[in-house]
N, C-alpha and C positions, 0 to 999 in steps of 0.2 A: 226235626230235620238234622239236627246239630249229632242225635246217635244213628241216626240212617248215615251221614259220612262217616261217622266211627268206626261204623261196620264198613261202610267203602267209601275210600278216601278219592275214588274216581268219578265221583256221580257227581256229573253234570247239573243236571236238572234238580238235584237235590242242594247242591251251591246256588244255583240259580235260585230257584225258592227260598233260601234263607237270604240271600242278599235283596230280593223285593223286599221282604217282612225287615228286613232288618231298616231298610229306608224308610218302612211305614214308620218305624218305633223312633227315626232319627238318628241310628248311631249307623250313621255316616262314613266314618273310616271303616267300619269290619263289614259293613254293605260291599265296601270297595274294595275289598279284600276277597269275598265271597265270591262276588262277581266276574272277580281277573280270573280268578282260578277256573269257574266256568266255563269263560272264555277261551282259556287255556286247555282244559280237557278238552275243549272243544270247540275248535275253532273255527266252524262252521253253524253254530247254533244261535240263528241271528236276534232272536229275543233275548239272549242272555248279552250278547254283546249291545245292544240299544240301551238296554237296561243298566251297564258296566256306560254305557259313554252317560247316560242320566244320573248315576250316581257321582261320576266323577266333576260332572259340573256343578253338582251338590256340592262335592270338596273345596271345587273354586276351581278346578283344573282347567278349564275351559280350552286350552288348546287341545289338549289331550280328548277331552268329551267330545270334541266338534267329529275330529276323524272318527271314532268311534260308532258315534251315532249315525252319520253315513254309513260305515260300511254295515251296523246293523239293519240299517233300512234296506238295505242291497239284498243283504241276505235271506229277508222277512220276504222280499219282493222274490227273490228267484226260488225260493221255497214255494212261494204262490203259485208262478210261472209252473213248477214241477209238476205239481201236485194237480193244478188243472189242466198240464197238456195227459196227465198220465189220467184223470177219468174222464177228457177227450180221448184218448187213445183206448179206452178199454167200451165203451160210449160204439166208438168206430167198429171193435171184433161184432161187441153184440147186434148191432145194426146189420153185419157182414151174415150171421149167423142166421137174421131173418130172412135175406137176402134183399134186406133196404137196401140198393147200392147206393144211391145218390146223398143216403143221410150219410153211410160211411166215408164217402169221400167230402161230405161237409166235415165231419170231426176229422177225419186226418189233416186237411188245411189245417183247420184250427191248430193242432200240435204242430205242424211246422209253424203256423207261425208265432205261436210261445217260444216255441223251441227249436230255432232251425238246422242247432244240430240233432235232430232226433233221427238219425238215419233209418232206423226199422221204420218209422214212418214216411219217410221218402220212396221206401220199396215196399213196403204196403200201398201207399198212395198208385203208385207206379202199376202193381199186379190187379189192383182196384179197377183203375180206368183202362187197361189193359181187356179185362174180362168186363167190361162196359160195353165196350167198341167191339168185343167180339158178341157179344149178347144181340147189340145194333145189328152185326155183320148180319148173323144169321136170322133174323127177321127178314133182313130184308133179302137176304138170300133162300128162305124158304117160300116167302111170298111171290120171288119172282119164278122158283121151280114149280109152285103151285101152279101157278100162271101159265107153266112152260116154256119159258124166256131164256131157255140154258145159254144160246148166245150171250145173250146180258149178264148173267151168272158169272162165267167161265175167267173174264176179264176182272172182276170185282174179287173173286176167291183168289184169282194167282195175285193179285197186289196187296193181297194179303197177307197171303202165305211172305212175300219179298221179304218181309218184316218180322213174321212170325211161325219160321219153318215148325216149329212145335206142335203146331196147332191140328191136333188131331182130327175135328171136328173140320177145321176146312179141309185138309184133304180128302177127309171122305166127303164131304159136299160137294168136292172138285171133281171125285170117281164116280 
């Protein structure tokens, strides 16, 4: 570990690794040394900061270890958060791609509610249940032209359209 930072005096993860080993072995101060630096390349890398507030209560630091360890638990925690709305979110395409709709508007929830600023998923969710309700439309709008029931039809396609002048499909259902 010690000639992998030799060669790059920037790696993270490679401080992090020697500052765990170095607290197995006991030597305490250069653990806490290894650690800050980690921390410092990398200030989002929440194992390495747990680890930096663990060593430093080793030290005796104890004020200092307390903040530490919080925000590395924070970080470990919104890493988690990420990573499971992001294979909820990819979970959601594949679902889309079967054409499960219902499974994919289950995972999209999901990632809002990990993540509720996950905007691409608010407008996926959105264009989701969107082509939901048009899928419903037209069910029930071909069932009722089977039927012949164009009067019933005519009313249900224009209040659709109110909403969704785009909709290519109602308007020809309308014509």
């Amino acid at each position: 570990l010690r000639k992998t930072i030799a060669l790059d005096e920037s790696h993270a993860r490679a401080r992090f690794a020697l500052g765990k080993a170095l607290l197995r072995k006991n030597a305490v101060p250069e653990a806490v040394e290894s650690l800050r630096r980690a921390v410092e390349l990398d200030p989002a890398y929440g194992e390495a900061r747990y680890q930096y507030g663990l060593a430093l209560a080793r030290a005796g630091r104890a004020s200092e270890a307390k903040g530490e360890i919080e925000k590395g638990l924070a970080q470990i925690a919104s890493t988690q958060r990420d990573l499971s709305a992001g294979l909820d979110y990819a979970e959601a395409r594949d679902a889309l791609e079967r054409g499960e709709i219902d499974q994919a508007i289950g995972k999209l929830q999901a990632v809002i509610r990990q993540r509720s600023d996950a905007k691409d998923a608010y407008q996926q969710l959105g264009a989701v249940l969107a082509r939901k309700d048009e899928t419903a439309l037209r069910e029930e709008a071909e069932e009722l032209l089977r039927r012949g029931k164009h009067k019933e039809v005519e009313p249900l396609l224009r209040g659709y359209l109110g909403n969704r002048q785009q909709s290519w499909w109602a308007w020809y259902a309308l014509g």
